[in-house]
N, C-alpha and C positions, 0 to 999 in steps of 0.2 A: 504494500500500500504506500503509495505516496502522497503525503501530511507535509503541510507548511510547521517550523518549527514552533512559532508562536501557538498554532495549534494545542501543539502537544502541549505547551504551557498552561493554557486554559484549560484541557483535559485532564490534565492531571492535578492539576489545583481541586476540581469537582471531585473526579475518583477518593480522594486523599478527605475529601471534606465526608462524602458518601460513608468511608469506611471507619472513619472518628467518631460521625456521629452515629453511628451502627444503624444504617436505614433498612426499615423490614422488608427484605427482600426474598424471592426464594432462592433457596442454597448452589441453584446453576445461577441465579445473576451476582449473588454473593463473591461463586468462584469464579466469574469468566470478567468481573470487576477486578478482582484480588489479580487475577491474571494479568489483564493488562496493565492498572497501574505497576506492577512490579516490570514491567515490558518499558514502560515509558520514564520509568524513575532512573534508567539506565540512560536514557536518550535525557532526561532532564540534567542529570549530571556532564554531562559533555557542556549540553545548550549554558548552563551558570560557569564554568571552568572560561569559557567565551564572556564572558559577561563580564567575569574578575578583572580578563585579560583586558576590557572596553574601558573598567572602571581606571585600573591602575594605567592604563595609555592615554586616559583624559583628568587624571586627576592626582592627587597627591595621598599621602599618607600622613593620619590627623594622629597627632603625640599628645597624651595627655600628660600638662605641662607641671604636674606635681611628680609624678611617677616617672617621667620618660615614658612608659610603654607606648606600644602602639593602639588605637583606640580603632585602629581599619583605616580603612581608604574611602574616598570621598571626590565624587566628582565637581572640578571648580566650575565657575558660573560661567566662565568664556568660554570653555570647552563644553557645556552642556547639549546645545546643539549637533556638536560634531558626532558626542557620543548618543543620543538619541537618533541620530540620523544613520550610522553605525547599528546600533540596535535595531531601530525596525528594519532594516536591509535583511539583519541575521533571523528575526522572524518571520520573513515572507521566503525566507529557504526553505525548498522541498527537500526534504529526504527520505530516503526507501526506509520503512521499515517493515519485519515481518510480524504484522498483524492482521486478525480478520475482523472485521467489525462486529461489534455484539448484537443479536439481534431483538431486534425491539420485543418480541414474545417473553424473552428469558427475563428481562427486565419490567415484563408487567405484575402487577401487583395490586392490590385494593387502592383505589383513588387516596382514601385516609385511611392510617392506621393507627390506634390508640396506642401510645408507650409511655410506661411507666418512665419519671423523670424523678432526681433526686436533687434535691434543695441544698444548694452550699452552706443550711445548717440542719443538713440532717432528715429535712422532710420530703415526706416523699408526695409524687402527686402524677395525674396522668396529661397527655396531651396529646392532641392528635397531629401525626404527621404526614403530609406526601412522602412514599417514597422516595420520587425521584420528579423534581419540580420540571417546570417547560425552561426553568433558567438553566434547569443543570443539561439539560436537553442540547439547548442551542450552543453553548457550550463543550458539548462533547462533540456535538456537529457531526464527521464524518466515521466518528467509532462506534458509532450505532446505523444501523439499518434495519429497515423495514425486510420482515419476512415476507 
């Protein structure tokens, strides 16, 4: 399959959010999620390695001045441009990768599902959730298809 890289960036941002927030799904779109993000989390690691190398070519490295250490790197204001311009080029790169898109069947589910939610003091309570919203949809874009 051939995916613009920005792509993958948006899809695996969803996948990543799908499986933190444990959306009730059945246990084939569970795994054929689980599957890809681990497929793309490889390809997302290259696409940030590019991204360091954009930061650190357009920007300096920030010293915090009580410590000496390094605090990262940081793109300057004049150079912002050039590296933004630079970056979207690197996202509208296609590259092959071997995936199959998930099909829209595996990923259906109840419109809303009730899940139990627990309170950062302890209580607990229910809420109903989409699955898998029209946002996280348009966002996956081309790793899903219709059966």
């Amino acid at each position: 399959m051939k995916i613009k890289t920005g792509s993958i960036l948006q899809a695996h941002m969803v996948l990543k959010r799908l499986i933190e927030e444990q959306r009730p799904l059945a246990s084939k779109g569970k795994y054929r999620i689980a599957r890809l993000f681990t497929l793309l989390d490889a390809e997302l690691r290259i696409i940030e390695e590019q991204r360091i190398i954009l930061i650190k070519k357009y920007g300096y490295e920030v010293i915090d001045e009580e410590t000496k250490a390094s605090k990262g790197w940081q793109v300057s204001e004049q150079n912002m441009d050039n590296f933004q311009k630079e970056w979207s080029g690197l996202m509208e790169d296609e590259i092959e990768i071997n995936c199959e898109p998930i099909p829209l069947s595996v990923l259906d589910s109840p419109p809303l599902v009730e899940v139990e939610v627990l309170g950062g003091d302890g209580s607990r309570s229910t809420k109903n959730v989409d699955p898998i919203t029209i946002q996280d949809f348009l966002l996956l874009g081309d790793f899903v298809k219709e059966d």
